[in-house]
C-alpha positions in Angstrom: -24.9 3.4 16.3 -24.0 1.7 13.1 -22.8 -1.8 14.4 -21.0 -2.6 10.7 -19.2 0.3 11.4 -15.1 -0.1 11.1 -13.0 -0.5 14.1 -11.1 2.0 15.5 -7.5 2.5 14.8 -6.7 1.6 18.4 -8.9 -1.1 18.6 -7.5 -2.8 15.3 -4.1 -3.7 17.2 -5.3 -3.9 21.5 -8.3 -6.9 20.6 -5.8 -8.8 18.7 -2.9 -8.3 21.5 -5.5 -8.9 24.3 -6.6 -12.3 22.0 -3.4 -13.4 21.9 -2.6 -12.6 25.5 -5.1 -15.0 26.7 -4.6 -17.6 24.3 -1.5 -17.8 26.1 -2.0 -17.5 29.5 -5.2 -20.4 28.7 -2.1 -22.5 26.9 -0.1 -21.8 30.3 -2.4 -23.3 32.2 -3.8 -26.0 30.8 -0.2 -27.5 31.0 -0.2 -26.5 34.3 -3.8 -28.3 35.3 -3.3 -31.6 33.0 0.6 -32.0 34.0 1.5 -33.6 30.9 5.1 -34.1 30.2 4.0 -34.3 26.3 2.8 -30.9 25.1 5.2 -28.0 25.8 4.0 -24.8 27.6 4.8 -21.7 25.6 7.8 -20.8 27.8 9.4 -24.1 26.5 8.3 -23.0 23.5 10.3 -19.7 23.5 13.0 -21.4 24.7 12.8 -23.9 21.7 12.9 -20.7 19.3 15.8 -19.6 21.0 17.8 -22.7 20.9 17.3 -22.9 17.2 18.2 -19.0 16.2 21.2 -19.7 18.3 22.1 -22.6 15.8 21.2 -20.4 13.1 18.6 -22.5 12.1 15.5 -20.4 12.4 15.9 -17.7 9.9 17.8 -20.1 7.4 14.5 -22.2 7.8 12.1 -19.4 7.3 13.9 -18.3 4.3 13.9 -21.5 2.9 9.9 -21.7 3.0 9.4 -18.5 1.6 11.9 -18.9 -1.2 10.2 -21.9 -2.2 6.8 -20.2 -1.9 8.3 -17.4 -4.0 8.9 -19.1 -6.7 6.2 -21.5 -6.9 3.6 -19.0 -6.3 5.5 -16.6 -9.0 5.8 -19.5 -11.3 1.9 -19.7 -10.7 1.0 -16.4 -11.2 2.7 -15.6 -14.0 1.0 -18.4 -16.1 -1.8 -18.5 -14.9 -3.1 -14.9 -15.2 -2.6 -14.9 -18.8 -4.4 -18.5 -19.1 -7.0 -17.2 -17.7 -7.3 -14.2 -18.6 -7.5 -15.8 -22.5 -9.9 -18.6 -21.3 -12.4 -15.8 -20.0 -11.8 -13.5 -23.2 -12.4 -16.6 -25.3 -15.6 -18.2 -24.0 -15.4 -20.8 -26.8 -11.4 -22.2 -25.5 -12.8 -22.5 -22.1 -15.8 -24.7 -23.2 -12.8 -26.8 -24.9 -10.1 -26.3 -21.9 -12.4 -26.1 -18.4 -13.2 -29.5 -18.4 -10.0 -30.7 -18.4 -9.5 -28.1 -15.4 -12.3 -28.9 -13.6 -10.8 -32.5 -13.2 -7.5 -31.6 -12.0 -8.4 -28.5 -9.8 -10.2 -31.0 -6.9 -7.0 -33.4 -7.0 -4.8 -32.3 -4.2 -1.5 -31.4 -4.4 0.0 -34.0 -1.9 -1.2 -36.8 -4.6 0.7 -35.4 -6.9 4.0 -36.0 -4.4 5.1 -39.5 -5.9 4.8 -38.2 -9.7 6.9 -34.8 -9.0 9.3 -37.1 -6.8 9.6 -39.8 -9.9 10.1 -36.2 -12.3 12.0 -34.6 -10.5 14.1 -36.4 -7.4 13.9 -35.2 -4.0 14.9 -31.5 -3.8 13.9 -28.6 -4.0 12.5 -28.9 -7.2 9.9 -31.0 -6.3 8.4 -28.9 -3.5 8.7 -25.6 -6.2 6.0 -28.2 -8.4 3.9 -29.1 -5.7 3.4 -25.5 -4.4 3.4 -24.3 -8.5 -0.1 -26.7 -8.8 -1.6 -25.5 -5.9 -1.7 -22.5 -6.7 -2.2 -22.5 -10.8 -5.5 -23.7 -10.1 -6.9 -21.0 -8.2 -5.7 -18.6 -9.9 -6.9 -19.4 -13.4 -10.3 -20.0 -12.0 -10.1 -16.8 -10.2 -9.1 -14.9 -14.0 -11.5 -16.7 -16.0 -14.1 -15.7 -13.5 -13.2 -12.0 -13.1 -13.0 -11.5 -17.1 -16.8 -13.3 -17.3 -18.5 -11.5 -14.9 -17.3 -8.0 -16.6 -20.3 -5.9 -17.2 -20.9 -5.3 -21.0 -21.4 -2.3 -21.2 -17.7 -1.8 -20.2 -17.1 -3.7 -23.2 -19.1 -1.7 -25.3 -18.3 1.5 -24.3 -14.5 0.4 -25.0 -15.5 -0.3 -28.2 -17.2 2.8 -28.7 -14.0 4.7 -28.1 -12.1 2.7 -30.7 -10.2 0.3 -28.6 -9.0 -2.8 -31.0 -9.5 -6.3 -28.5 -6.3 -5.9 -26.9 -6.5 -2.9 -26.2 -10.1 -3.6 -24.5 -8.5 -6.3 -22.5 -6.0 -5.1 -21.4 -7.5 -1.1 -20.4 -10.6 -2.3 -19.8 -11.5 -5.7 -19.0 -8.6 -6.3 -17.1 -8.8 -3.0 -14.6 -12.3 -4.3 -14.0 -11.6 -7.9 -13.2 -8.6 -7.2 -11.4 -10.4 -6.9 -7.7 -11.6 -10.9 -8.3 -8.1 -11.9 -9.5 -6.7 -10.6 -6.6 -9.0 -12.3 -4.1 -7.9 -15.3 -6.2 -4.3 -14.4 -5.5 -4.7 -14.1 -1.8 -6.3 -17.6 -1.6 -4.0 -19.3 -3.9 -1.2 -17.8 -1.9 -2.7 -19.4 1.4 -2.9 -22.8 -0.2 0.8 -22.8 -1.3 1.8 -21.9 2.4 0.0 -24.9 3.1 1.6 -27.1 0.7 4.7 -26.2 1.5 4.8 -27.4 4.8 3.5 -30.8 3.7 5.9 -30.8 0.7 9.2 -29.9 3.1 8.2 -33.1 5.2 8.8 -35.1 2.6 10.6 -33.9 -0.7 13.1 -31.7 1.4 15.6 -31.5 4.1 14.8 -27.7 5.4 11.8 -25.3 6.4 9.8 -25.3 8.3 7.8 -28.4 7.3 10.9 -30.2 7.3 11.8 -28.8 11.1 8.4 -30.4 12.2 9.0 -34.0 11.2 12.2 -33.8 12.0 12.0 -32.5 15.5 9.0 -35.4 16.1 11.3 -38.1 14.5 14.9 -36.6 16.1 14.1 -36.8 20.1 10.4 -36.1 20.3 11.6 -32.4 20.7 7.6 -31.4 20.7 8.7 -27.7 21.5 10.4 -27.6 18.5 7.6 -29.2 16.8 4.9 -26.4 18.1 7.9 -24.0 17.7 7.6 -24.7 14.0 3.6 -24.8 13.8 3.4 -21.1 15.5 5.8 -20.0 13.2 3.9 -21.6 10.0 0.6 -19.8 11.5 2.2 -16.3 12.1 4.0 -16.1 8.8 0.8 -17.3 6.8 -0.9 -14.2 9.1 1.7 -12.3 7.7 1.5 -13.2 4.2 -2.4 -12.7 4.6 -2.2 -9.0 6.1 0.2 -8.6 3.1 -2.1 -9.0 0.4 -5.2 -7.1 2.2 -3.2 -4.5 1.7 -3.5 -4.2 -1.6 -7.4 -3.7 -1.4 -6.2 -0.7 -0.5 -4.8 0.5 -4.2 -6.7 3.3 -5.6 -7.5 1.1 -8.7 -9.1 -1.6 -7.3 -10.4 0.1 -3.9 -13.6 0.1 -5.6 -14.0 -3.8 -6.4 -13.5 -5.0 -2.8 -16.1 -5.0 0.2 -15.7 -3.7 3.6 -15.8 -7.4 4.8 -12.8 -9.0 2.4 
């Protein structure tokens, strides 16, 4: 019996559910054996969730985080891919440009939280630039990767069929590189999730990052506060599932491993 071999339909959704289950019931009862009057058990928990869709606070939270997700991550994307996408065509502007990359990519996106608040107040706007940086990054990396490690023989075989270099790029190089720029994609998605929460604790006064330091500040409501962290781990699992999907696109099937 092959042990690599895929899961069963069945068993894709009951391990996960059974997981969960006990992760639970271990939660449940380690409130129960330590009797702390600190850490909620997950019925408090539930009840937090409750109390705050009944304000109407929970979904206008959640929508909040994603919007701002949205359009950093779009903002991201859309420059990005074509940055690097040039940088990896042009090996030449990379030698010039990935320096100056390679010095900003390691700085983290929460430094960058008194310059955008100087730039741009505190708003919305600022948490957009914070989760825009976090994600460029990747994402260039990810294209100017992908393009470079096309084989070239792809290359020449385009060439061989009359393709002018734009039409190379864009029928060839870019089909082929596509399965790297969207593992890029997926992992720069994960790190704006992330830096939205941070952002909203400080540059906003709404999400779900915002609910967290806000429910610790307001009351020491620490349901609310692990309300707000499961929620920020689900959707991120969400998000996640979201984009393995697309692995699953006849035109880039090919690129990914069983494993990704």
């Amino acid at each position: 019996m092959n042990s690599l071999a895929e899961p069963r339909k069945w068993e894709r959704v009951f391990w996960p559910v059974l997981a969960s289950i006990a992760f639970l019931a271990l939660w449940h009862f380690c409130v129960i054996w330590s009797h702390t009057k600190v850490f909620p058990s997950p019925l408090a928990v539930e009840k937090g969730m409750l109390e705050l869709a009944r304000k109407g606070l929970l979904l206008r939270y959640i929508a909040d985080s994603l919007r701002r997700v949205a359009l950093g991550f779009g903002a991201a994307a859309v420059l990005g891919i074509p940055v690097g996408l040039t940088l990896g065509w042009y090996p030449a502007a990379n030698q010039v440009v990935n320096p100056v990359l390679q010095m900003l990519r390691p700085i983290s996106p929460l430094a960058w939280i008194p310059v955008a608040i100087v730039f741009f107040g505190v708003g919305d706007t600022t948490a957009v630039f914070l989760i825009f940086l976090s994600a460029f990054f990747p994402i260039v990396v990810a294209c100017v990767s992908g393009v470079s490690n096309v084989p070239s023989v792809y290359r020449r075989a385009g060439r061989n069929f009359g393709l002018n270099p734009a039409q190379l790029l864009a029928r060839v190089v870019f089909p082929a590189a596509l399965p790297q720029i969207i593992i890029g994609l997926r992992i720069a998605l994960g790190i704006a999730w992330l830096v939205v929460v941070a952002a909203e604790m400080i540059a906003v006064d709404s999400g779900l990052g915002y609910l967290v330091i806000d429910a610790r500040n307001s009351g020491k409501r620490y349901d609310l506060v692990v309300a707000a962290m499961l929620l920020i781990g689900v959707i991120g699992l969400a998000l996640d599932l979201c984009f393995r999907r697309l692995r699953n696109i006849r035109s880039v099937r090919w690129g990914f491993r069983n494993e990704w």
